[in-house]
C-alpha positions in Angstrom: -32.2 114.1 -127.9 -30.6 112.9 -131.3 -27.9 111.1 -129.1 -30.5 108.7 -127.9 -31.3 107.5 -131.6 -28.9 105.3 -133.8 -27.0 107.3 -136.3 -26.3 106.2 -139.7 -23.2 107.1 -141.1 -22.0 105.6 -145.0 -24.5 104.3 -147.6 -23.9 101.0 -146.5 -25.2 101.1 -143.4 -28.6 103.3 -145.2 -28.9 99.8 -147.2 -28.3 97.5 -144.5 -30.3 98.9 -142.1 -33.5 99.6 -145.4 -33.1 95.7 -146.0 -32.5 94.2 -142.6 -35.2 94.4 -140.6 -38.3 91.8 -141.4 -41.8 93.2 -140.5 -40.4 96.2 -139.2 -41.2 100.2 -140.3 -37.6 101.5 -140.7 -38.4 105.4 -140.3 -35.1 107.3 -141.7 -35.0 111.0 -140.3 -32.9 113.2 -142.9 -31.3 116.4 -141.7 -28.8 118.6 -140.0 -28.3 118.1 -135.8 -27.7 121.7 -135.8 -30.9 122.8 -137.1 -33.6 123.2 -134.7 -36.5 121.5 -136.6 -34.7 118.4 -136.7 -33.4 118.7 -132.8 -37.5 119.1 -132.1 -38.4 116.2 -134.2 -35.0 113.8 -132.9 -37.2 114.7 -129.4 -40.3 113.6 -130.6 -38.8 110.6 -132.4 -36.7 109.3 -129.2 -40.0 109.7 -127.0 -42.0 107.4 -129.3 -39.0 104.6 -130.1 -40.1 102.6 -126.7 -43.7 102.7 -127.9 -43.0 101.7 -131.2 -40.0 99.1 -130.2 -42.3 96.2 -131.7 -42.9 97.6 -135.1 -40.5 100.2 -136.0 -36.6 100.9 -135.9 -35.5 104.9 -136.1 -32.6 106.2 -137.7 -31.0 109.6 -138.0 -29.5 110.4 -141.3 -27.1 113.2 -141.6 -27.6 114.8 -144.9 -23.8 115.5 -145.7 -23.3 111.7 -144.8 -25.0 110.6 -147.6 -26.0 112.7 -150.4 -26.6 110.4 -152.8 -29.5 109.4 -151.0 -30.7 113.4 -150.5 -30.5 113.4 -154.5 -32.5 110.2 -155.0 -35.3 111.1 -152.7 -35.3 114.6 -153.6 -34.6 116.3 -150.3 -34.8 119.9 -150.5 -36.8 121.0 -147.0 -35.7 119.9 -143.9 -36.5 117.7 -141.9 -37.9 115.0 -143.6 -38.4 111.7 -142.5 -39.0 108.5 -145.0 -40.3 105.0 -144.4 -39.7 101.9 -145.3 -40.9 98.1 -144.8 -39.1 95.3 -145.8 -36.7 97.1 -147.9 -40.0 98.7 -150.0 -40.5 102.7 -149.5 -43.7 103.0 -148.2 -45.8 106.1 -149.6 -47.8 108.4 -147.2 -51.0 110.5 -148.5 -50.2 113.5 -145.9 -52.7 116.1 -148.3 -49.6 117.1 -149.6 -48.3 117.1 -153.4 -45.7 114.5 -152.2 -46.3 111.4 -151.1 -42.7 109.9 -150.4 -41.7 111.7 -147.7 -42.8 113.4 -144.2 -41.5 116.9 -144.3 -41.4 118.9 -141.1 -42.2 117.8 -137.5 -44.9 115.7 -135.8 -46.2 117.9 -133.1 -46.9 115.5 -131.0 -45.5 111.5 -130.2 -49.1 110.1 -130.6 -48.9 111.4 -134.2 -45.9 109.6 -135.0 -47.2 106.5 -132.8 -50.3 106.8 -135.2 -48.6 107.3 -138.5 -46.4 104.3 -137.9 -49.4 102.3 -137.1 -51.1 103.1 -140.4 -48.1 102.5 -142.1 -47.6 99.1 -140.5 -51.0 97.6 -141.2 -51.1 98.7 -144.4 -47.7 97.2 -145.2 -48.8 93.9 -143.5 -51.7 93.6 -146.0 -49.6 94.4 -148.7 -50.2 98.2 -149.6 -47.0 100.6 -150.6 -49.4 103.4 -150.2 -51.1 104.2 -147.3 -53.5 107.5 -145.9 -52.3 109.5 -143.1 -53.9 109.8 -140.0 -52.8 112.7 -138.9 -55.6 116.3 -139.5 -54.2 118.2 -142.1 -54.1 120.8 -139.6 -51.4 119.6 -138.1 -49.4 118.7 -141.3 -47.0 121.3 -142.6 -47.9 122.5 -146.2 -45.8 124.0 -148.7 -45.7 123.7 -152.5 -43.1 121.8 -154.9 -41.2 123.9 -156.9 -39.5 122.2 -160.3 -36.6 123.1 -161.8 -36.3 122.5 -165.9 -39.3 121.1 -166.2 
């Protein structure tokens, strides 16, 4: 279902597409079309786009397409999916040691729809940090590993 989602190709359009939209949540999914995770999650994302047509954009990021931007946001497990509003990354609580990114798949649309909502409001109030929604349960959970630290 990735075909059914906008693809972003060069660092250029990442940055036009982070500072364009005005009152929007631009949700960025990084990853690999031929990995499965991210085909389940492109699913779940393209079911929820109508429902969320008023308050978010979503975007497909290749990782080989631009991995400066895999560096800089320190994308190591795949997929993960990153938000932004009004050209600021907004920061998610999920009960995970990282707060700047979504790694794994929703399981459902409603917990995307949900997650975006939170997201949104917060943003409009003027928050860059916002808590999740979604039941741990249903988040993935894994631990971050540092290297030369």
């Amino acid at each position: 279902m990735s075909f059914l989602l906008p693809t972003l190709e060069t660092k250029k359009d990442l940055v036009d597409v982070i500072r364009k939209p005005q009152d929007k949540v631009v949700v960025l999914r990084f990853g690999c079309q031929s990995d499965q995770k991210c085909l389940v999650l492109d699913d779940v994302l393209a079911k929820a786009a109508p429902l969320l047509a008023n308050m978010a954009c979503i975007y497909i990021v290749e990782l080989s397409a631009v991995p400066l931007y895999v560096q800089y946001f320190d994308i190591t497990l795949t997929p993960a999916t990153v938000f932004f509003f009004n050209g600021q990354h907004m920061k998610v609580d999920h009960g995970t040691p990282d707060h700047t990114k979504f790694i794994g798949v929703f399981r459902e649309k409603q917990d995307l729809v949900d997650l975006v909502e939170v997201i949104y409001r917060g943003a409009m109030r003027g928050k860059l940090m916002v808590r999740s929604p979604l039941d741990g349960r249903r988040v993935d959970k894994y631990e971050l590993l540092y290297k030369d630290v």
